[in-house]
N, C-alpha and C positions, 0 to 999 in steps of 0.2 A: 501456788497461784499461776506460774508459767505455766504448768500441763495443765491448768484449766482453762488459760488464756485457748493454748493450743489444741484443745479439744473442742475446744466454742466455733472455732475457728474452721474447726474441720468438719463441725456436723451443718453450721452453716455454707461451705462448701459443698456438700453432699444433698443440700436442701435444695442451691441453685440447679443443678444438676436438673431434677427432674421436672423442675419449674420451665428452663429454657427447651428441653424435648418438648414442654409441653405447648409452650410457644410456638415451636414449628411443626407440632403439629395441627395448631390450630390455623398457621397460615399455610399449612399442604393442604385443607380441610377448604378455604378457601378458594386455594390456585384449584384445585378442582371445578367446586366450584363456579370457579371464572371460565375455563374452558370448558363447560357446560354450555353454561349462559350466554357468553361474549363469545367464543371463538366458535361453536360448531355452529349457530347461525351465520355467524359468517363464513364461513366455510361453505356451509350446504346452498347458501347465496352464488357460490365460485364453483358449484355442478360437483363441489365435493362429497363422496359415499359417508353413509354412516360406517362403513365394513373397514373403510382407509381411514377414517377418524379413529373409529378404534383401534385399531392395528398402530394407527403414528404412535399412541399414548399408552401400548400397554404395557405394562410396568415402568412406564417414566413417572421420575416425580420431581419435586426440584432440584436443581444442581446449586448449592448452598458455595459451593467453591467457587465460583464465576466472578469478574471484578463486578463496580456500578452495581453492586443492586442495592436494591430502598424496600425492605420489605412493608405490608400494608401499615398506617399507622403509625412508621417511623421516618423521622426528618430523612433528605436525603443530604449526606457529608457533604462538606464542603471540598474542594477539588483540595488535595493534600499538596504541601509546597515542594517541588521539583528539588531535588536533592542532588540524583544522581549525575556524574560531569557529562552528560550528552552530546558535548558537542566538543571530542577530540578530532584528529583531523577527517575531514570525510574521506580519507584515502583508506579509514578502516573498512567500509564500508565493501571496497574491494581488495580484500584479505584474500593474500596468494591462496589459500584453501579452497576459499568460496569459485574465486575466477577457476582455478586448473580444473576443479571438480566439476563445477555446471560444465566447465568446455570439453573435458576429456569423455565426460559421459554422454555430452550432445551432440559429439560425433557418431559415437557409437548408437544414438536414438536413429540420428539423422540416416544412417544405412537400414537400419531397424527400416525404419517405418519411411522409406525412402517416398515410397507408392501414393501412402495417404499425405504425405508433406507437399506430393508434387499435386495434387486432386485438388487440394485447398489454395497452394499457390495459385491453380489457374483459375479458381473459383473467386477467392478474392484480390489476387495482388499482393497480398501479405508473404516475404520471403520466409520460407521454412527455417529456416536460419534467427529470426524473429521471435517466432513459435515458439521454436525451442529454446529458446532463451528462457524464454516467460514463464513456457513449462517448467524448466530448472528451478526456476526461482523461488514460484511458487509451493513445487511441491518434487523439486528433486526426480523428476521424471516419473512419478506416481511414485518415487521408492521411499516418501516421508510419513510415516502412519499420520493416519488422518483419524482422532482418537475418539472423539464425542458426536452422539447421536446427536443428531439435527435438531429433535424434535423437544429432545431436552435442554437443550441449550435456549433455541428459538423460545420454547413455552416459558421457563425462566425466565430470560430477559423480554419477553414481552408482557409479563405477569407484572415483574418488580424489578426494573434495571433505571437509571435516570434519563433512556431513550426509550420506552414501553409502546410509544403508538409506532416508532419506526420497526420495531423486532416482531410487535404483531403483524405487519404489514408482511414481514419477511417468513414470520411462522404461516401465515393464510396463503403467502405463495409456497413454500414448501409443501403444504396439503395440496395442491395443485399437481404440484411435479409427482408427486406420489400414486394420487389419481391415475395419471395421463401413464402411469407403468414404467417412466426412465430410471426407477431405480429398486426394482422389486426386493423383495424379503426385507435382510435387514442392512443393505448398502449403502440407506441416506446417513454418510456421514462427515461431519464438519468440522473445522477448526475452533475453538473456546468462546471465536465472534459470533457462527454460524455461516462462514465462507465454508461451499461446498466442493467435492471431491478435489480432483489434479489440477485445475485449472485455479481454483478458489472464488468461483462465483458465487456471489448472494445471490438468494432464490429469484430474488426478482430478478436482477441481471440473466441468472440458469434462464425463466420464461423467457425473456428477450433474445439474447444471444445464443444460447444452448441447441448444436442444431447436431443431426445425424449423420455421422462419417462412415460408418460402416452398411448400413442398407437395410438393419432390422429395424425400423422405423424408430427408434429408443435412442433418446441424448444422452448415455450412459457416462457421467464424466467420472464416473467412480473406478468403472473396470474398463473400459473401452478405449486404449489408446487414438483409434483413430474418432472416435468421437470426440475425444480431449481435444487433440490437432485439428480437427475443423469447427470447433466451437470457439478455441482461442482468436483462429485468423478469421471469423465470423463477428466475433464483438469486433477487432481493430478492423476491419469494413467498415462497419457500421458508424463504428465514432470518425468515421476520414480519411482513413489510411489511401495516401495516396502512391499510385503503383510504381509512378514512373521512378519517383525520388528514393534517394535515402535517409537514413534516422540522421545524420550528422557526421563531423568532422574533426580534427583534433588539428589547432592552429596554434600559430606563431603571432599573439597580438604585440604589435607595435607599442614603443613603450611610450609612444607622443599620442598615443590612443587613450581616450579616456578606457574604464573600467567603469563606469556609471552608464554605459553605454548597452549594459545588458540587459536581458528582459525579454520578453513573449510581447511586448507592447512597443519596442523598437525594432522590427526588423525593416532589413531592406535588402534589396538585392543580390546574391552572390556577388555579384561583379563589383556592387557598387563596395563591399568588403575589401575585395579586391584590392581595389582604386585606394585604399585606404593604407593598404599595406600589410594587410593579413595571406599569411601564406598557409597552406597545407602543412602540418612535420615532416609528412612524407615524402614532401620534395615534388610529389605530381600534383597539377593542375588541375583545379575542380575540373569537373566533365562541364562542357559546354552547356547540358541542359540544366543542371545543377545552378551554374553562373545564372541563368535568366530567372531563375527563382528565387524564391525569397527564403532570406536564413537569420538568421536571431542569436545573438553572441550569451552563450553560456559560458558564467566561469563559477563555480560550485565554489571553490573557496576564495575566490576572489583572486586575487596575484599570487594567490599562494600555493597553488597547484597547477593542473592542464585545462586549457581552455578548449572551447571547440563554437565553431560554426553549426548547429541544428536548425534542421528542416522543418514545417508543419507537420512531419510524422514525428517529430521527438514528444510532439505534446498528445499527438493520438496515446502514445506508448503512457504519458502521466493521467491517459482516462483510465487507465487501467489499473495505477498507483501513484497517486500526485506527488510520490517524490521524486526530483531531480536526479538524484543518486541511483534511486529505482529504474528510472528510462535509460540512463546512463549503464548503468549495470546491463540492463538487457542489448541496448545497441553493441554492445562493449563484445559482450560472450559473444552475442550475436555472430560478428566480424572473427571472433578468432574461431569460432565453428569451423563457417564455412573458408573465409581467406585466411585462416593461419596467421591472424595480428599477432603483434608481439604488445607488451607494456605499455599502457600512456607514455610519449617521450617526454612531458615534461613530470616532474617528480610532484607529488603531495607534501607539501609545506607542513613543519612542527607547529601546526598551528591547532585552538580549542584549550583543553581542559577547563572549561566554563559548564557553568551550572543555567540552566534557562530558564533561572531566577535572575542571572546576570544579565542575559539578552534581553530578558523582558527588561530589564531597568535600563538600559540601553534603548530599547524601543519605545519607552515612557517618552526619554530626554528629546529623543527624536524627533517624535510626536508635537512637545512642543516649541518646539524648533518651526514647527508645520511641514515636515517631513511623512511622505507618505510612506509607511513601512510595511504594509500589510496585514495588519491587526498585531494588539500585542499579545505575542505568543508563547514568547523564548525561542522561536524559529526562526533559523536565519535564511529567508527564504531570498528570492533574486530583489523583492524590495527594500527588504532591511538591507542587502547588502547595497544596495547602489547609493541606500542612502548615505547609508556610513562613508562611501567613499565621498558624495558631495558634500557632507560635513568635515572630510578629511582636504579637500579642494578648498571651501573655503575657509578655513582656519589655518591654510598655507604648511599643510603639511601632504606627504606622497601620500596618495589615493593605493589602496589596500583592497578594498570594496570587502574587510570579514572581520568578525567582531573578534577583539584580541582582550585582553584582560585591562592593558593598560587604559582602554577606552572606559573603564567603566567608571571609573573617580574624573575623568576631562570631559566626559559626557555631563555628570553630573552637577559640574561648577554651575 
């Protein structure tokens, strides 16, 4: 009876098999289909060729490997519950590998490509030093394979992803750039989201920001270093970058200083900082014009790490990746490129191993508290934290401004 249990077992195995091929090929039968129907009128609406329509899709078919997708037909999952600890200390974030590596090879860009870093300084204001941060970060100075076609990713998730009108939006501008020649044969190639070439622009971004560094009229950001460098310090124009200033500072907050004080929504003054009892690490004194500007107190882990003083460029730098960590990161390399920084002087605190299952219930209690924490996410972004430290204020305990483990059963009382 067992080897007949286990043979029943096996041919009904063997049955699903060619049921599920059969499945997908009736939703590849589809996705066709649909880029028939839906995409090449739109497309041929956007001045795009039948000849680059076909050429984007020939031999693409779907990329079944992608996260998010809802094929036709089927529910879309529910968002799956956050397991992994994501929030150890943010000091991992800058991992001596990460920092020596972007800095010691964006030296060596920076002489590289000295010519086209200084073209785009004078063109936007953006420090080449900047640049090449972003460039690192992004994509290792062109030197991280950039592994999947655009067009298969894009068509994918605009077919069957649970964002479909935003990736069609991003597939009809990729036929676009295709058109227009910036990236002939077969170069249009993307990360698993569809951010393109060295820089990682999405297509729409590429149309807006993507401009020509080198003088063959083509925004190559795939092969063209210097059109990478002037498309980078092109977007951060664009969103504000202003010339005179820099990204930010690394300070000494005073311990009679709240930590609730931080935030993009409280700035004021260098000077009035100043007045307050914030100093530099480094011992020198903002620059004068610095002082008459307005700066904004970041502390990423709250009292549990380096603090710093940031300008209205720290936030141009989050248009381009809204994490805190991220602008930090790129000011950071930035500085040791060109001036030779050393360390954050103050140290990254043993702080995290939480799960943003924990945060979010932490952000629930907060919430109703009537605490503004900036949606509940499981991110501890600069609201959750300010909040946590005025819930640490008034419940007469030292203000921390970062969610610790112990918080999450006193949150919940």
């Amino acid at each position: 009876m067992r080897h007949l249990i286990t043979l029943a077992a096996f041919f009904l195995c063997l049955a699903m098999v060619p049921a599920n091929a059969q499945n997908r090929a009736a939703v590849e039968r589809q996705y066709q289909s649909w880029l028939e129907q839906t995409v090449w009128p739109a497309a041929r609406a956007r001045g795009v060729s039948r000849g680059t329509f076909q050429s984007a899709f020939s031999g693409v078919s779907l990329n079944w490997n992608l996260p998010d997708l809802v094929p036709p037909g089927m529910p879309a999952q529910g968002r799956k519950t956050q397991r992994q600890a994501e929030f150890g200390s943010p000091g991992k974030y800058f991992s001596r590998g990460a920092v020596t590596g972007a800095t010691s090879v964006g030296k060596e860009m920076a002489r590289r490509h000295a010519a086209a870093l200084a073209r785009t300084e004078r063109a936007t204001g953006v420090p080449g030093r900047i640049i090449l941060a972003i460039w690192g970060r992004e994509s290792g100075y062109g030197r991280v394979d950039i592994p999947h076609n655009a067009f298969e990713v894009l068509g994918t998730k605009g077919f069957m992803s649970t964002r479909a009108d935003y990736f069609t939006e991003e597939l009809l501008a990729a036929l676009q750039i295709a058109e227009a020649g910036h990236a002939p044969g077969k170069a249009m190639k993307s990360s698993w989201a569809g951010a393109l070439g060295q820089p990682q622009f999405m297509p729409t971004s590429f149309l807006k920001y993507a401009v020509d560094g080198d003088g063959d009229a083509r925004a190559d950001i795939w092969r063209s270093e210097a059109d990478t460098i002037a498309s980078i310090g092109h977007y951060l124009a664009r969103h504000g970058w202003q010339p005179a200033r820099d990204w930010g500072f690394e300070v000494r907050v005073p311990g009679s200083v709240s930590c609730t004080l931080e935030g993009p929504d409280q700035g004021r003054r260098i000077s009035d900082w100043e007045r307050l009892g914030f100093t530099r690490v480094s011992g020198r004194p903002f620059p004068d014009h610095e002082r008459r500007g307005e700066g904004f107190l970041l502390m990423p882990a709250g009292r549990n790490g380096p603090a710093f003083i940031v300008t209205p460029n720290f936030y141009v730098l989050k248009d381009y990746n809204m994490s805190d960590l991220y602008a930090l990161f790129v000011g950071h390399v930035g500085d040791r490129i060109q001036f030779n920084v050393g360390d954050f002087a103050a140290p990254w605190g043993r702080v995290g191993g939480l799960y943003r299952s924990d945060v979010a219930a932490m952000q629930r209690a907060l919430v109703a508290m009537g605490h503004d924490v900036g949606g509940i996410d499981g991110l501890p972004g600069f609201k959750t934290r300010r909040s946590i430290g005025c819930w640490q204020e008034a419940t007469g305990q030292p203000a921390t401004c970062f969610p610790e483990a112990a918080m999450k059963s006193r949150l919940a009382r």
